[in-house]
Backbone bond lengths (Angstrom), bond angles and torsions (degrees), N, CA, C in turn:
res aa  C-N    CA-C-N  psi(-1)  N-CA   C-N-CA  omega(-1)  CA-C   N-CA-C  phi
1 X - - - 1.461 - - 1.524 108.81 -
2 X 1.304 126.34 127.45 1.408 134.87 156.80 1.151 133.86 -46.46
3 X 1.288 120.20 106.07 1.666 104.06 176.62 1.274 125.56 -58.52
4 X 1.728 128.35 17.00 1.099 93.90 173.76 1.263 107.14 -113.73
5 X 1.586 117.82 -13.33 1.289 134.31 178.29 2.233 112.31 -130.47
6 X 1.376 89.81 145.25 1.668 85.74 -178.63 1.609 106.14 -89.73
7 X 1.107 106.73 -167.87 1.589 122.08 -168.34 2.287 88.86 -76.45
8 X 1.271 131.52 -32.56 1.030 120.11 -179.70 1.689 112.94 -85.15
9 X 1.352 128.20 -2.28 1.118 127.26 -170.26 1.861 111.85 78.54
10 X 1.291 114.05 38.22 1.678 116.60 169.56 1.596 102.12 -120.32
11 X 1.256 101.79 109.67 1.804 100.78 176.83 1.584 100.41 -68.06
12 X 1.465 114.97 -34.02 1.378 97.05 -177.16 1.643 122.43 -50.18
13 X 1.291 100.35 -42.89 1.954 97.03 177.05 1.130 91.49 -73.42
14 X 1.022 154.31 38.52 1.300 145.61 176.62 1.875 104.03 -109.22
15 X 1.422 99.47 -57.33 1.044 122.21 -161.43 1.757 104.60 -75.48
16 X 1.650 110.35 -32.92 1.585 123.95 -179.64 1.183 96.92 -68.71
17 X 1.270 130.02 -35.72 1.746 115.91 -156.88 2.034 95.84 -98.89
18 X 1.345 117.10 -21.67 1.604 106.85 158.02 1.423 112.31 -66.16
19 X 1.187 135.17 -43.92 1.005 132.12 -169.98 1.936 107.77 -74.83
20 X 1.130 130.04 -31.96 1.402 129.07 176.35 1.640 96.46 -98.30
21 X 1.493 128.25 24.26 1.179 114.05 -172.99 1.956 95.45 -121.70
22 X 1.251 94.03 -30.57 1.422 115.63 -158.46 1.278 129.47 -144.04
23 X 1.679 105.74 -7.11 1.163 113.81 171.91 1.790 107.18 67.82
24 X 1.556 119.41 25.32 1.307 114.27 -179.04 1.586 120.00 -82.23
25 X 1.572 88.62 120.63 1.722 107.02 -179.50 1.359 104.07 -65.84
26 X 1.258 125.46 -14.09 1.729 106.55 168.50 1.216 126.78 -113.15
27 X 0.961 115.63 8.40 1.431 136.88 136.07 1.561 136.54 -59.86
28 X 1.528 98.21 -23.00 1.427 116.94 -165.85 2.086 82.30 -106.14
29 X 1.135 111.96 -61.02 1.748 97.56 165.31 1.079 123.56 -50.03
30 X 1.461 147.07 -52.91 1.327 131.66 174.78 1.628 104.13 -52.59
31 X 1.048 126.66 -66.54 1.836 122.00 -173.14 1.302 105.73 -50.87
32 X 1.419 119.54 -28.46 1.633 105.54 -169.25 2.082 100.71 -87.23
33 X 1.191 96.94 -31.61 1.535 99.73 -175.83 1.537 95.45 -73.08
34 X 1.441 136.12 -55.10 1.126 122.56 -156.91 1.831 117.43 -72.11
35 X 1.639 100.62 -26.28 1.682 101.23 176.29 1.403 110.00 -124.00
36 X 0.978 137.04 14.15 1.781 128.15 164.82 1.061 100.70 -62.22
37 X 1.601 145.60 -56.64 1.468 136.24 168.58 1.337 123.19 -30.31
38 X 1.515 104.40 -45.32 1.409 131.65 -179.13 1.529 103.34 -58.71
39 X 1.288 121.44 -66.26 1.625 128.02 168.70 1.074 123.52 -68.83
40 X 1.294 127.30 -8.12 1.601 129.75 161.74 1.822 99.06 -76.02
41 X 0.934 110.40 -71.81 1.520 120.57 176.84 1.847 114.47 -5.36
42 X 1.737 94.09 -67.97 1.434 133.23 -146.44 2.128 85.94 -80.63
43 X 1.043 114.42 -46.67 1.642 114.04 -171.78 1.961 96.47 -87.38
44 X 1.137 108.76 -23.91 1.719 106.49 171.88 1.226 113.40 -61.01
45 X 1.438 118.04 -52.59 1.658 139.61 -177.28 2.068 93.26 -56.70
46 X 1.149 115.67 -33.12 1.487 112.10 -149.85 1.751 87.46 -95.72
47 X 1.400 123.22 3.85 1.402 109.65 164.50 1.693 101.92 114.71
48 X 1.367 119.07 -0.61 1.472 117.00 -168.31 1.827 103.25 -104.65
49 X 1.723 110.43 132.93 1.370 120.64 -163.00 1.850 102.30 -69.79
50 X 1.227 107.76 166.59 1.573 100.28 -166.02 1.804 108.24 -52.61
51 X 1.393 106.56 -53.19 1.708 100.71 -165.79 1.814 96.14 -57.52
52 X 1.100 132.28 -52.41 1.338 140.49 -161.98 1.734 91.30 -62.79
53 X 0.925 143.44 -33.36 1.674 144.84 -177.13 1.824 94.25 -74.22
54 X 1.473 98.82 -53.65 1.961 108.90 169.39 1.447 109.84 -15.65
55 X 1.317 86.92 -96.61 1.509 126.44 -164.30 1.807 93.90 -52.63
56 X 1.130 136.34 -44.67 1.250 131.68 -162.99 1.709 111.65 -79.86
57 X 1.452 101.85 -51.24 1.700 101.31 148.08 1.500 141.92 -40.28
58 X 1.775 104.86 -32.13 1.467 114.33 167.40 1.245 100.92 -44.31
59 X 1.872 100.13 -82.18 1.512 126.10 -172.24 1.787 107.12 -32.77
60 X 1.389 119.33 -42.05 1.505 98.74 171.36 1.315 130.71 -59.83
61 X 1.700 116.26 -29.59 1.204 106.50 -147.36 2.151 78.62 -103.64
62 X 1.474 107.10 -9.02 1.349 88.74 169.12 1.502 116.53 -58.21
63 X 1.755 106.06 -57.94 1.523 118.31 -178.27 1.902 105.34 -46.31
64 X 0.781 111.98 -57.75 1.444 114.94 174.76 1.622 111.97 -36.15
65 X 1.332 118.93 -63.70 1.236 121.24 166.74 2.010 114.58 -32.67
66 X 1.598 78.51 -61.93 2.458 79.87 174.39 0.889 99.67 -68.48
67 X 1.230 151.06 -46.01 1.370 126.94 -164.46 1.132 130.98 -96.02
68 X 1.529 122.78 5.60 1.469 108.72 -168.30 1.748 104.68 -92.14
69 X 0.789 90.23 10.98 2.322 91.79 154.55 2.377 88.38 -69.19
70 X 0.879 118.29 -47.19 1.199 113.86 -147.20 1.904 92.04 -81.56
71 X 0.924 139.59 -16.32 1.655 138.49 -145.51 1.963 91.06 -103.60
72 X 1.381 98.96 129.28 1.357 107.45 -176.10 1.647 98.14 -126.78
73 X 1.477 94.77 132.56 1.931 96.76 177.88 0.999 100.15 -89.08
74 X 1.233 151.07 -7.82 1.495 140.43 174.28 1.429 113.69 -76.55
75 X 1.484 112.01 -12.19 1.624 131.77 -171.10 1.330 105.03 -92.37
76 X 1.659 128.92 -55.13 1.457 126.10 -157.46 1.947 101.81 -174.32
77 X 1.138 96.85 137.81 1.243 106.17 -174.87 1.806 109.79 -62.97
78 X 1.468 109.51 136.10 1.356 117.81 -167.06 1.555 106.66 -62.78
79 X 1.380 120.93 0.98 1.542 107.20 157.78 1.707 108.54 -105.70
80 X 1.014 122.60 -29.93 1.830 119.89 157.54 1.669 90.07 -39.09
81 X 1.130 113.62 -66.78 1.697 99.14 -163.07 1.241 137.57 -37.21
82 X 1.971 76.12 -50.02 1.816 84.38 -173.54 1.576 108.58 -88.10
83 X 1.222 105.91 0.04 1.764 94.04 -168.68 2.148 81.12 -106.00
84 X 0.868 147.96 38.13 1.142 146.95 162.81 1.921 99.78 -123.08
85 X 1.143 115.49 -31.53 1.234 101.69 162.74 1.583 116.86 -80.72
86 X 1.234 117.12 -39.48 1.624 103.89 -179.73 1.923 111.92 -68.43
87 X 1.285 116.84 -12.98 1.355 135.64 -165.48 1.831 87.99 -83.74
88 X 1.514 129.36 -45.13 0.923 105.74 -167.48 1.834 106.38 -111.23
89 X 1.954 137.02 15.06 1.002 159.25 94.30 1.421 102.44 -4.76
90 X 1.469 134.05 -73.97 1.429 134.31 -166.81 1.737 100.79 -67.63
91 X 1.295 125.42 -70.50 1.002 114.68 171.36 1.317 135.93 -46.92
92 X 1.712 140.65 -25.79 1.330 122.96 134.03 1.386 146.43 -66.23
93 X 1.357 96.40 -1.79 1.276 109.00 138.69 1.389 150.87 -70.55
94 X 1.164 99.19 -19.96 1.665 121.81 177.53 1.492 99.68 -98.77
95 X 1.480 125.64 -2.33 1.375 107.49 -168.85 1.880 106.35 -118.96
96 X 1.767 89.86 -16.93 1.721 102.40 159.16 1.153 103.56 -75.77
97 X 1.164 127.99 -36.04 2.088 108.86 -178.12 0.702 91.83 -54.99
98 X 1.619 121.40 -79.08 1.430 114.59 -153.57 1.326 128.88 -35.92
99 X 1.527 96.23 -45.80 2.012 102.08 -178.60 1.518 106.65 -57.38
100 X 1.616 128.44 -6.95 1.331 121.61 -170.44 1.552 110.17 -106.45
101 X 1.514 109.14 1.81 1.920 113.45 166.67 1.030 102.16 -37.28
102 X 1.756 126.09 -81.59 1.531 107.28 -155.53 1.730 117.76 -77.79
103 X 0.846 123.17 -8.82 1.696 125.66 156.23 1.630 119.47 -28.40
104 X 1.245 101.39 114.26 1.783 86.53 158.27 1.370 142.31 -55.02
105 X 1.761 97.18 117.84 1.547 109.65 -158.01 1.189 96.51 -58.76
106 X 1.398 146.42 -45.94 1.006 141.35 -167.21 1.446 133.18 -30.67
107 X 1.764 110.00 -41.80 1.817 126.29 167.89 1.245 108.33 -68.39
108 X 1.239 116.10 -14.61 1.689 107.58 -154.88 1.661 110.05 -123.36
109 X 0.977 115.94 118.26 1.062 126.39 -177.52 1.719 113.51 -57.71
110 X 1.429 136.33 156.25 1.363 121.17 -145.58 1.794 81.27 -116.10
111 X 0.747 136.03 40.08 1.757 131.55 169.88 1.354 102.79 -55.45
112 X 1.814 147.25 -47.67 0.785 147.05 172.93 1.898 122.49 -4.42
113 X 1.018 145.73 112.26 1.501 145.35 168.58 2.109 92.95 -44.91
114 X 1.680 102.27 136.57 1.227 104.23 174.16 1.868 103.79 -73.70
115 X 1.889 104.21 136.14 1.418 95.71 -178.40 1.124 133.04 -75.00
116 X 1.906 123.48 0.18 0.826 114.41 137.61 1.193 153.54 -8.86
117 X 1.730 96.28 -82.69 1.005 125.52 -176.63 1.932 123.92 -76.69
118 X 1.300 96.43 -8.09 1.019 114.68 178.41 2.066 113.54 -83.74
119 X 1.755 88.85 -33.61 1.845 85.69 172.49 1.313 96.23 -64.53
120 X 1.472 115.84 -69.27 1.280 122.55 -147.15 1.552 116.36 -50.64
121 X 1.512 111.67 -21.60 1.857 120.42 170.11 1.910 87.98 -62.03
122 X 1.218 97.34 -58.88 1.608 98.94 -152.50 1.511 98.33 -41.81
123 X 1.694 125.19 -61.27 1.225 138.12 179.85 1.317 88.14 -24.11
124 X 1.665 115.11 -75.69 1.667 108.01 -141.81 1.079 106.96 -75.34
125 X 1.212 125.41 -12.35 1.422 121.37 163.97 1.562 123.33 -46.82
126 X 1.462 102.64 -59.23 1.563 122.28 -165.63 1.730 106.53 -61.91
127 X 2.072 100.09 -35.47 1.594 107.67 -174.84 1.695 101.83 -76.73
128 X 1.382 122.73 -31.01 1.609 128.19 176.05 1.630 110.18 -62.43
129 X 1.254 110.84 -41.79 1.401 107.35 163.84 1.364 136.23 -87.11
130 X 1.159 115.62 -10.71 1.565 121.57 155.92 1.853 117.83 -64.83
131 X 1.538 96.51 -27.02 1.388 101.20 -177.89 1.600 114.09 -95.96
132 X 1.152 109.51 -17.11 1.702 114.72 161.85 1.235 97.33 -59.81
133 X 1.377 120.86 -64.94 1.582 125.10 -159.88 2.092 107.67 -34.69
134 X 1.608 90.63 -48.14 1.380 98.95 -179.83 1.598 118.43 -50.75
135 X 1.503 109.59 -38.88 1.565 125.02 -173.00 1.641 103.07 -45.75
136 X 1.156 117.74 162.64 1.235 131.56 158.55 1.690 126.24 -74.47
137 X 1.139 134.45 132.43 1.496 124.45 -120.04 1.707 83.14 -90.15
138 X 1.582 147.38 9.97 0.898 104.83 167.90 1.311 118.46 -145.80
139 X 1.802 95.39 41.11 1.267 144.34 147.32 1.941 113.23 -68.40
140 X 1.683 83.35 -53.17 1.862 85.54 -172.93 1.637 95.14 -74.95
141 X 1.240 133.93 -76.81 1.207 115.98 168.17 1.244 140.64 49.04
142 X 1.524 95.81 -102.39 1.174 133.68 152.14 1.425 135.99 -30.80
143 X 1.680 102.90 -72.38 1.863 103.41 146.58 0.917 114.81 -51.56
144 X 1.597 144.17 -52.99 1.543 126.58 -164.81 1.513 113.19 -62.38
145 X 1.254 103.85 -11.23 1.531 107.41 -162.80 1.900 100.33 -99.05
146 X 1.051 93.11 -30.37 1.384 110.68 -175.15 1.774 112.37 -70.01
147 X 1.272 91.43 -71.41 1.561 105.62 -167.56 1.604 103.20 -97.45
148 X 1.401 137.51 -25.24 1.835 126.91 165.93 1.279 117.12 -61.19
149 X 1.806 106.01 -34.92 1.610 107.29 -131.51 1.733 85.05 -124.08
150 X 1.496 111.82 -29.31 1.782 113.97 150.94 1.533 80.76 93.28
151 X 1.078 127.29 27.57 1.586 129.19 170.38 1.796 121.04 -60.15
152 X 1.063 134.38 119.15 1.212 115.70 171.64 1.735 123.84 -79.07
153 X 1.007 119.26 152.03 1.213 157.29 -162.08 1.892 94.50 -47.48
154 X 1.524 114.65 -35.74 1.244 118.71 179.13 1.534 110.28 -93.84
155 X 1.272 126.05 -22.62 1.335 166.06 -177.63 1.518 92.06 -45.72
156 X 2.101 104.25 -79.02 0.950 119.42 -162.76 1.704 119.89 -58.27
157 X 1.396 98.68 -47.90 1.305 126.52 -174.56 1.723 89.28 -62.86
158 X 0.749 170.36 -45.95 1.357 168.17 175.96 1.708 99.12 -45.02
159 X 1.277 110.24 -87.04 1.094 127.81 -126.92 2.433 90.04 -90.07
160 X 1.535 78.00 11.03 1.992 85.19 -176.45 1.419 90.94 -121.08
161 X 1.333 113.17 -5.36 1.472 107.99 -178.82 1.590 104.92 47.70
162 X 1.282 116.67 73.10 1.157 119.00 -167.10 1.809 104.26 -154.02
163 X 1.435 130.21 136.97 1.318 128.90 170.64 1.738 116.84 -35.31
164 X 0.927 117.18 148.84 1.795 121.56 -172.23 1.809 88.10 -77.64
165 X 1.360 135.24 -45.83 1.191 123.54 -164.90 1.424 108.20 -72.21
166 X 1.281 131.82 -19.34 1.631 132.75 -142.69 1.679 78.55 -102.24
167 X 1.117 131.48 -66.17 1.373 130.23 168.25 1.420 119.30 -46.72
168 X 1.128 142.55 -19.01 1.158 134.99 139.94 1.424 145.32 -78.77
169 X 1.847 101.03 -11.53 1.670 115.58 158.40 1.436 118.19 -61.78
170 X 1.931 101.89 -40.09 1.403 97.24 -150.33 1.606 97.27 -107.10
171 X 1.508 105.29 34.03 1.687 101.23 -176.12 2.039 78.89 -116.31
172 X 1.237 110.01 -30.54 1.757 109.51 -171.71 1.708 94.62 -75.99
173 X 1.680 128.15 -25.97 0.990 125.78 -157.29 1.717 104.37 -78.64
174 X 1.540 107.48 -37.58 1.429 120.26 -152.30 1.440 76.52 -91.85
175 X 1.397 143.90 -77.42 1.095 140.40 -166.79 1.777 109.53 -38.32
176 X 1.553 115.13 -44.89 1.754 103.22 170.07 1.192 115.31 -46.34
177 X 1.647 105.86 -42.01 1.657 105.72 -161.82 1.591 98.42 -67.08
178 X 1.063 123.67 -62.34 2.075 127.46 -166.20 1.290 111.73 -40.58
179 X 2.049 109.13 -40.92 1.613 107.86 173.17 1.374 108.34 -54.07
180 X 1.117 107.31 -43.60 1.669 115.25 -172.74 1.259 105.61 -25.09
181 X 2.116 82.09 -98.21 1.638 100.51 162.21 1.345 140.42 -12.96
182 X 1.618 113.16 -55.97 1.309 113.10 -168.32 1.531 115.76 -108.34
183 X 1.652 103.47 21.64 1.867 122.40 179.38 1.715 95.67 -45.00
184 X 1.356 107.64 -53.29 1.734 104.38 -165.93 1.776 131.98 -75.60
185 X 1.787 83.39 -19.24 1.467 100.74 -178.32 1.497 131.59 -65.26
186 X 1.839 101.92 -53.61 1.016 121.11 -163.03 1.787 111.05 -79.12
């Protein structure tokens, strides 16, 4: 296998298994240059202000660094990985704010997501994915690949071995349908 690409065509597992193989620092720059945008993006969308998306992206690609002895490509695709580590990064993060409510606000700077606003993402989250579920599976796909996993549009079409237009019908198609759906909700 090539370090710069794996036997499926994802340099990222490429780059995780040098780095838990060998500890390679340029390996650890290409993955950090090619998806920190990617994980800034993905925790921005989830309600977190730019420095707080920052700083939380560091911490992934730190954890990433310890752990990739532990990351198996035969297990989950090297963006399942990393977006399951920043997925559970965001959530202890959301669970140290919280522990800091009764604290005096005064030391602490208010970066925190309002909790409001923080159910009501969660809600639309849970109602956005009930309504994928409805989609036709390669409709959902597509969005998951698109909008979870922050894939681009050329990205997808690659790696589905699939025409660049057909992946861009059925990302305008699934997205018509949810406005549909979710005209009354939102």
């Amino acid at each position: 296998m090539s370090r710069d690409t794996d036997e499926m065509g994802d340099p990222a597992a490429a780059w995780i298994v040098a780095i838990a193989e060998d500890r390679c620092r340029k390996s650890f720059i290409d993955l950090f240059t090619t998806l920190a945008p990617k994980v800034k993006g993905f925790l921005k969308r989830r309600g977190m202000s730019d420095q707080i998306a920052e700083e939380l992206t560091q911490e992934v690609f730190f954890t990433i660094w310890q752990k990739a002895r532990h990351y198996d490509p035969a297990r989950a695709t090297s963006s399942a990985w990393i977006y399951t580590i920043a997925r559970n990064i965001l959530i202890d993060f959301m669970r140290r704010s919280h522990a800091l409510v009764g604290l005096d606000d005064r030391n602490f700077e208010d970066d925190a997501p309002d909790p409001e606003a923080t159910i009501q993402t969660v809600q639309g989250h849970a109602r956005l994915k009930a309504h994928m579920a409805r989609l036709p599976n390669d409709q959902a796909r597509v969005l998951q690949l698109f909008f979870y996993e922050d894939r681009t549009h050329v990205e997808i079409a690659r790696d589905l071995s699939m025409p660049l237009g057909t992946i861009k019908s059925r990302i305008r198609l699934a997205i018509a349908r949810l406005r549909s759906e979710l005209k009354g909700l939102v």
